[in-house]
C-alpha positions as CSV (number, residue, x, y, z in Angstrom):
1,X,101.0,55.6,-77.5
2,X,97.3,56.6,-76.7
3,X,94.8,54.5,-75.4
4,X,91.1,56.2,-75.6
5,X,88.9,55.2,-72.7
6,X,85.1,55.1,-73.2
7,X,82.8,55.8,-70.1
8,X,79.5,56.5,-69.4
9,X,79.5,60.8,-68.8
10,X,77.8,60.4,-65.4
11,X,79.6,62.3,-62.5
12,X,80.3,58.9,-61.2
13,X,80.9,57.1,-64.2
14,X,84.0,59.6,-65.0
15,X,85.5,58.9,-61.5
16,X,85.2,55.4,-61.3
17,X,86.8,55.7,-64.9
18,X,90.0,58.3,-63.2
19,X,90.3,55.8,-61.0
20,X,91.2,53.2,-63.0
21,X,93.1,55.3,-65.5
22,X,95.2,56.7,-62.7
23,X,96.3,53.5,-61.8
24,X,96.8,52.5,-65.5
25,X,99.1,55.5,-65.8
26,X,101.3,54.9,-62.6
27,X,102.0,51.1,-64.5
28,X,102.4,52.3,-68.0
29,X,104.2,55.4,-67.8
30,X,105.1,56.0,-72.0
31,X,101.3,55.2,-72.5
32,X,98.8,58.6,-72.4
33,X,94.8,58.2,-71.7
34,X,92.0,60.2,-73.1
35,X,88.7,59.8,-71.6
36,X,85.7,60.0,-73.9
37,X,82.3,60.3,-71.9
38,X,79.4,58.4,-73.5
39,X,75.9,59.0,-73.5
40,X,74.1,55.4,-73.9
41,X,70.7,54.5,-74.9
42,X,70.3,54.2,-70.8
43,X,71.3,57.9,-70.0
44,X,69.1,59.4,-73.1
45,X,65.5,57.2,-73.0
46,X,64.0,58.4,-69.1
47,X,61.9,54.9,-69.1
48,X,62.6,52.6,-66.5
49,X,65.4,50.0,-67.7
50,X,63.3,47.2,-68.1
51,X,61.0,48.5,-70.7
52,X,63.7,49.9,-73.0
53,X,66.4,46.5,-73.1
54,X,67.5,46.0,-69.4
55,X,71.4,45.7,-68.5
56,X,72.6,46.1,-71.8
57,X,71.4,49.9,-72.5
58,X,74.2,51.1,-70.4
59,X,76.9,49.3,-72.3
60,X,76.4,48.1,-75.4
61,X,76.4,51.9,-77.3
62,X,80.1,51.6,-75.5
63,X,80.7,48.5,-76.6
64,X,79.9,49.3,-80.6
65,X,82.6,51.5,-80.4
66,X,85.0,49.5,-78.8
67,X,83.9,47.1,-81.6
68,X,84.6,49.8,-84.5
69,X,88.1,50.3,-82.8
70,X,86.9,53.8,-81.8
71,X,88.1,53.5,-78.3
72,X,90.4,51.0,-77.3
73,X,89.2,50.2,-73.7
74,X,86.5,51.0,-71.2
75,X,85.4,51.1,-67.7
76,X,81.7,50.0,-66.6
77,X,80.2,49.3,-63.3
78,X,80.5,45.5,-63.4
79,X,77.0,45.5,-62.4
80,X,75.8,46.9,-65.4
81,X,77.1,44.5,-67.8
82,X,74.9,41.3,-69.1
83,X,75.9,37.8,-68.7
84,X,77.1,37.4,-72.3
85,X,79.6,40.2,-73.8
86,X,79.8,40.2,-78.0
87,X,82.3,38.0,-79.2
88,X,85.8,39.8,-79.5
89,X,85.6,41.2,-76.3
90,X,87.3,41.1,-72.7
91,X,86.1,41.4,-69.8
92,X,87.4,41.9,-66.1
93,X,87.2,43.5,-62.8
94,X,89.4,46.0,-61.5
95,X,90.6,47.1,-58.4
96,X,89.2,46.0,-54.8
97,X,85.6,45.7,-54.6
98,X,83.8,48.8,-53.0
99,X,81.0,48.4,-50.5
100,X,78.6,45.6,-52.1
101,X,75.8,47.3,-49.3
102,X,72.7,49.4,-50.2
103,X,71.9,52.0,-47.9
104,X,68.8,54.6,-47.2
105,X,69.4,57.9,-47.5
106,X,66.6,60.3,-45.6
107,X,66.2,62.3,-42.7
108,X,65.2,59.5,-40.3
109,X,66.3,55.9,-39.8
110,X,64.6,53.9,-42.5
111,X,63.0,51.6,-39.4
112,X,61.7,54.4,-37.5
113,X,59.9,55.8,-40.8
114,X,56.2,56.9,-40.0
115,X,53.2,54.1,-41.6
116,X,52.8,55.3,-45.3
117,X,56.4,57.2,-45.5
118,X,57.2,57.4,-49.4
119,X,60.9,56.1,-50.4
120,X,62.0,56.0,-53.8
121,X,64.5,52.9,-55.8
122,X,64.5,52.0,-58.8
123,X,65.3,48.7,-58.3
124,X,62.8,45.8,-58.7
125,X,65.2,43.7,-56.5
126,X,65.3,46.3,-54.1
127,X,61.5,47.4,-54.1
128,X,60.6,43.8,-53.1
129,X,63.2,43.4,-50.4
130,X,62.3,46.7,-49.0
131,X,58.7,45.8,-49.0
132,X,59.2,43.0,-47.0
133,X,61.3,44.8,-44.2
134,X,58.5,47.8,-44.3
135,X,55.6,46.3,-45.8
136,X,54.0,49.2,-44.3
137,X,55.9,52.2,-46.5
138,X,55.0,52.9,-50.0
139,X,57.7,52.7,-52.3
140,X,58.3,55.6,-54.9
141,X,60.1,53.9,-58.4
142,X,62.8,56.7,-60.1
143,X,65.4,57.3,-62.2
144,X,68.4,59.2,-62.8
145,X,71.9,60.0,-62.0
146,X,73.0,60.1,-58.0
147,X,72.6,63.7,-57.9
148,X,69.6,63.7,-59.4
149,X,68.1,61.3,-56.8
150,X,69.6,62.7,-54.0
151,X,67.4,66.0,-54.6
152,X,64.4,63.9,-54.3
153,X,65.0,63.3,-50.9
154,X,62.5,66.0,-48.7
155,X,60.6,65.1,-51.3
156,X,60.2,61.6,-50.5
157,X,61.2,60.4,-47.3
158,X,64.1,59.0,-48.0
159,X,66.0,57.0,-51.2
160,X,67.7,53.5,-51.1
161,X,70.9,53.6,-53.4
162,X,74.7,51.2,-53.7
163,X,76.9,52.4,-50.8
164,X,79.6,52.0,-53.6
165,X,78.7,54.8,-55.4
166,X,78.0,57.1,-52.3
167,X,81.7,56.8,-50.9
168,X,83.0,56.8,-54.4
169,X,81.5,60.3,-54.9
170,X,82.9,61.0,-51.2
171,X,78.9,61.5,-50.1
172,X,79.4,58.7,-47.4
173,X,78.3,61.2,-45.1
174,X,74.8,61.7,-46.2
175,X,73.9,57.8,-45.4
176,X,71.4,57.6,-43.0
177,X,71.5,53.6,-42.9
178,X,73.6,50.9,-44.2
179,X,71.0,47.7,-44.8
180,X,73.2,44.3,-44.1
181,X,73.7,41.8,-46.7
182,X,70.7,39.6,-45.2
183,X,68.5,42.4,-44.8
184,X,68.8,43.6,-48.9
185,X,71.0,41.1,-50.4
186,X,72.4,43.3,-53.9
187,X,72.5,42.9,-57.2
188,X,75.4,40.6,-58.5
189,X,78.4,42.4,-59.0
190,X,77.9,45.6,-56.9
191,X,81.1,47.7,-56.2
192,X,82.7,46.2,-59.0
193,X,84.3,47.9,-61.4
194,X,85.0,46.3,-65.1
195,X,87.6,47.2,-67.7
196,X,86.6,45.9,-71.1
197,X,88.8,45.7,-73.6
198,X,89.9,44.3,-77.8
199,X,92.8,42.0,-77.8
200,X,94.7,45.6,-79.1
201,X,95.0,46.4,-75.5
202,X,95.7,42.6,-74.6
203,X,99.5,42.8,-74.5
204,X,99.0,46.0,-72.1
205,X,96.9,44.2,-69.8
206,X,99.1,41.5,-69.4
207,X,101.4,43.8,-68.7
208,X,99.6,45.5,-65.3
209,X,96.8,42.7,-65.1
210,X,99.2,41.4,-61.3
211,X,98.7,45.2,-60.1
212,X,95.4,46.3,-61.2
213,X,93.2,42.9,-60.7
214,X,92.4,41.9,-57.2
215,X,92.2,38.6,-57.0
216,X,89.8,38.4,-54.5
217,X,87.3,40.7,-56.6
218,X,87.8,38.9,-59.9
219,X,87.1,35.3,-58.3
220,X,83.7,36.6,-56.4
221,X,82.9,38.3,-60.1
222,X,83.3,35.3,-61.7
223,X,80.7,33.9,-59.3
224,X,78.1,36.2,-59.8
225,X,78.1,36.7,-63.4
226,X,78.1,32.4,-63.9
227,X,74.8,33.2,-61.3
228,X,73.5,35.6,-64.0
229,X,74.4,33.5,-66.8
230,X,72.5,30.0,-65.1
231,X,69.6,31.4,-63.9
232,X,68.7,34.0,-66.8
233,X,67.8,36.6,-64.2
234,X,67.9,40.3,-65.5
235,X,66.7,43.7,-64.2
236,X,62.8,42.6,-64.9
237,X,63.5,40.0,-61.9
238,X,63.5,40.8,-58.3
239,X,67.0,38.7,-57.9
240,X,69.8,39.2,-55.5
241,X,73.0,37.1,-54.6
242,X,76.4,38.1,-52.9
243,X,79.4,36.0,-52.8
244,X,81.4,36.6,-50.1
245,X,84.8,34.3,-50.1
246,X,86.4,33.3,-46.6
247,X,89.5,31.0,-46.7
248,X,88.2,27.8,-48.3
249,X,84.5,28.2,-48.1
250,X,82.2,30.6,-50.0
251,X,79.3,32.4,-48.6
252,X,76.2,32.4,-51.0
253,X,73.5,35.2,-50.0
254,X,70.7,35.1,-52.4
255,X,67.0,36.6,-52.7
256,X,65.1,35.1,-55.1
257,X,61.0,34.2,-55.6
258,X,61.0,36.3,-52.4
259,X,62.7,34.4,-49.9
260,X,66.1,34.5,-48.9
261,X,69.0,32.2,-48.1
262,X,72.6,31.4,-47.3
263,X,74.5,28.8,-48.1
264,X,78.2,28.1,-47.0
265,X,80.2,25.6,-49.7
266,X,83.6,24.4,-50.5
267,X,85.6,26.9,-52.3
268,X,86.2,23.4,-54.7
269,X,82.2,22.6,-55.3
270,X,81.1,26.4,-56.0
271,X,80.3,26.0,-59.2
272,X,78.8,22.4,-58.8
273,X,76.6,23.8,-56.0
274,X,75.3,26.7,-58.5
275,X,74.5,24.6,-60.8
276,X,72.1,22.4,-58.4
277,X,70.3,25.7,-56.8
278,X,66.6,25.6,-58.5
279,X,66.7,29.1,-60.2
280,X,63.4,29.7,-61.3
């Protein structure tokens, strides 16, 4: 049997997918995997995301074909994906989640950068956050692939990027600062990785779903894509939140309308409590 595995074709993208394949493989040993990279509307228009369809123009080209029953499963950054997923469709984490952090990459310590230095995100959420630390910097929106953004560095005086994707590349090394959760709280559902899926592949899941799903991950996923679906924040909104879970209680970390703040809950009242925070 062969299960085809759709992927963006970034550098990353292909080893967050091997990643999740490999472990696949060492559960379902008479079951063979062929990865197909994809290039979505995302990696082909060089606008920023907002202004040609947000999230969803890095997953729904992938999700068409999943649709058509052209590939049978595939791997996204969990960050990526939109509140709602077509009807028909799966969706859940998989593995441990990485490093939720976002970190500067430059030749000096992001708080020791000159008046006026020039740093580059493209992240609305992280532009404003930034701002407020260093209201004195000028911030530099781009695009592109990790490699392509690490080159602007020199450039600019530095980048800000997910500490996930550094250490998944096995770039740790070129971090020049790791921002805490208070200082840039990130985007929900950073260092997650998703596996989305028809209900073809459903009796396989069920299958490895104990070894490959960390339980931990998935319930903290759940949490911050129910935060995406109540509040209707997308990429056009300066919006953070972080769930971080700790015996019985939940930490909430959120930026929104330019403030921030934590709240500590009952493991048993999380999803009353979201539902009484005033979103908007």
């Amino acid at each position: 049997m062969k299960i085809k595995v759709g992927t963006r074709g970034s550098k990353l993208a292909l080893i967050q997918t091997n990643m999740v394949v490999e472990k696949l493989k060492s559960k379902l040993s008479n079951v063979s995997f062929e990865v197909i990279p994809i290039k979505t509307k995302g990696d082909i228009v060089k606008k920023p995301v907002e202004k040609i369809g947000g999230k969803g123009v890095f997953v729904s080209d992938i999700e068409k074909l999943l649709l058509n029953g052209e590939i049978d499963i595939a791997i996204h950054s969990m960050k990526d994906m939109p509140s709602k997923i077509p009807d028909g469709l799966y969706l859940t984490s998989v593995l441990k989640r990485e490093d939720a952090r976002d970190v500067f990459v430059g030749e000096k310590d992001f708080f020791s950068l000159e008046s006026g230095a020039k740093v580059g995100t493209s992240s609305k959420r992280r532009m404003l956050q930034l701002s407020i630390l260093r209201p004195d910097i000028e911030i530099v929106p781009i695009r592109g692939n990790v490699d392509t953004r690490l080159k602007r560095v020199g450039e600019l005086d530095g980048i800000v990027l997910a500490a996930a994707g550094l250490k998944r590349l096995g770039l740790e090394k070129k971090i020049t600062n790791y921002f805490s959760i208070e200082q840039v709280v990130p985007a929900p559902c950073q260092g997650i990785l998703a596996l989305e899926f028809t209900s073809k592949f459903l009796p396989l899941f069920e299958k490895v779903k104990d070894e490959i799903v960390d339980s931990d991950t998935e319930y903290v996923s759940k949490i911050e894509r129910k935060v995406l679906s109540i509040s209707g924040f997308d990429c056009n909104t300066p919006f953070g939140f972080y769930c971080e879970k700790n015996d019985d209680q939940l930490i909430f970390d959120i930026f929104k309308n330019e403030k921030r703040e934590r709240l500590v809950v009952d493991k048993d009242r999380a999803y009353e409590v979201l539902g009484e925070i005033r979103w908007q």
